[in-house]
C-alpha positions as CSV (number, residue, x, y, z in Angstrom):
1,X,9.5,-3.9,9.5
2,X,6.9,-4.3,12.5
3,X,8.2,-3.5,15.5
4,X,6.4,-5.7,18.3
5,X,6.1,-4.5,21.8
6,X,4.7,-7.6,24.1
7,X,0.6,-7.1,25.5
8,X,0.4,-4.0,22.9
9,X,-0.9,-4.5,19.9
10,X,1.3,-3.3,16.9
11,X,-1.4,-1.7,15.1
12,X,-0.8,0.7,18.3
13,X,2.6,1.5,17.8
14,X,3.4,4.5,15.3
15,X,6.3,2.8,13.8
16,X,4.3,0.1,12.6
17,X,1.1,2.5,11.3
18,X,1.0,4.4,7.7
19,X,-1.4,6.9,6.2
20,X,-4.2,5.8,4.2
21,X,-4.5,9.5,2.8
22,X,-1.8,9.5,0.3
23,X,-0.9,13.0,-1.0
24,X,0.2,13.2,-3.8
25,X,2.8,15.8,-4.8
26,X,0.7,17.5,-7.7
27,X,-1.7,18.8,-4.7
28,X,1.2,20.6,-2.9
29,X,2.1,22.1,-6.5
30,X,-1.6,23.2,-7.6
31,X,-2.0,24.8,-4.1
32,X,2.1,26.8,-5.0
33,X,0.6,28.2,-7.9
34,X,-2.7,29.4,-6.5
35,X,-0.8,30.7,-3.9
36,X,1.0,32.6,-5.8
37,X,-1.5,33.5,-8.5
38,X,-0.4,31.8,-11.6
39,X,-2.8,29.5,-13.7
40,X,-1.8,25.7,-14.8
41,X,-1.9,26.9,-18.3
42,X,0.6,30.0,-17.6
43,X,3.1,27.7,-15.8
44,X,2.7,24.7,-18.4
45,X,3.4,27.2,-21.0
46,X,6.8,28.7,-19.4
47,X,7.9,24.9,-18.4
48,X,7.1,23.9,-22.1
49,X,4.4,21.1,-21.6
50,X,1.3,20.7,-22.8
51,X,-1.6,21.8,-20.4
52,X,-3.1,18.7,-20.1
53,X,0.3,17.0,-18.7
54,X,0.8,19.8,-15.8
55,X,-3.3,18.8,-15.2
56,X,-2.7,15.4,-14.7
57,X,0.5,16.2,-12.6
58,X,-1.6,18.6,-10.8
59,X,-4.3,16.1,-10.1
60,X,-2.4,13.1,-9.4
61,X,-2.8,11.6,-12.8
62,X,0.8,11.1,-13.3
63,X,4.2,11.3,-11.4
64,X,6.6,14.1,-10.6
65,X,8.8,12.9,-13.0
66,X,13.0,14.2,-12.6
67,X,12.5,16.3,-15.5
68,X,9.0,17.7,-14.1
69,X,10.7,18.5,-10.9
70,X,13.6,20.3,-12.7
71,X,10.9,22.0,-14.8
72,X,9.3,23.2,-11.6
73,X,12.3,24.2,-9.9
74,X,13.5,26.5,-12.6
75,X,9.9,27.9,-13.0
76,X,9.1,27.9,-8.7
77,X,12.6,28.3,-7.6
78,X,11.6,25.1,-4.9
79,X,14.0,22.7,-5.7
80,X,13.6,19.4,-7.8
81,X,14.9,17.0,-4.9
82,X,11.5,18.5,-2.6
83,X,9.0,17.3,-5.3
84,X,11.1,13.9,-6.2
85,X,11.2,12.9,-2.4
86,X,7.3,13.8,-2.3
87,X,6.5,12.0,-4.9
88,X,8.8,9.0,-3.7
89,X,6.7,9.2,0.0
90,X,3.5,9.2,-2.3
91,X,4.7,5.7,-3.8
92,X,5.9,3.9,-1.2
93,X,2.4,4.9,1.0
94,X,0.4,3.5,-1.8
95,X,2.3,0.4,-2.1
96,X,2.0,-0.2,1.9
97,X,-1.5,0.6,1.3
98,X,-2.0,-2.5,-1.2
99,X,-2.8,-5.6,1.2
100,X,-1.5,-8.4,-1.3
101,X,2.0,-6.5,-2.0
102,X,2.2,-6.2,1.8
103,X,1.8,-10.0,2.1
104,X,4.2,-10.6,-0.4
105,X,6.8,-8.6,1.5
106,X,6.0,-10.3,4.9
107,X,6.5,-13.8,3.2
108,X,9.9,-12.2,2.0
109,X,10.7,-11.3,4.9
110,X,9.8,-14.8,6.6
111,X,11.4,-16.7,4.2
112,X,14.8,-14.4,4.6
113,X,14.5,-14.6,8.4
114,X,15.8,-18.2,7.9
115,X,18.3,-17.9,5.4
């Protein structure tokens, strides 16, 4: 929800601004195992997925799923609720990122506001 300050325009408060770079959590994980040295096809093979999954994981192809996370955190020892709440942020950015579903909520919200 908007917050509306009067003579400022809410584009200008940080409540009411969001991040058009999206990160998604596969980025964070690629950059844990370089970090620490291991290659995708290592880890995919001690989590017990094909290589090509972790890549699109890694590469924002495809969600942090509950089981991926729990994969990872038995694997990374960085717990599964880090990656699901990352991956929950990434969502919700790219849906406030998509004009028409943001339209839709504010006619929601319009529509509520009278109810």
């Amino acid at each position: 929800m908007k917050v509306n300050i009067e003579g400022i325009s809410p584009n200008m408060i940080a409540n009411n601004t969001y991040s058009s770079n999206a990160i998604h959590p596969g980025e964070m994980i690629k950059d844990e195992i370089e970090y620490r040295g291991i290659s995708q096809k290592q880890l995919a093979a001690e989590i017990g997925i094909p290589a090509s999954v972790l890549n699109e994981v890694l590469n924002g192809k495809r969600a942090v799923t509950t089981e991926y996370a729990l994969l990872l955190e038995a694997a990374l020892g960085i717990e599964a609720d880090l990656w699901l709440k990352l991956q929950s942020e990434y969502n919700k950015q790219i849906a406030k990122s998509d004009k028409s579903f943001m339209a839709r909520l504010e006619k929601i919200r319009n529509v509520a506001a009278f109810l």
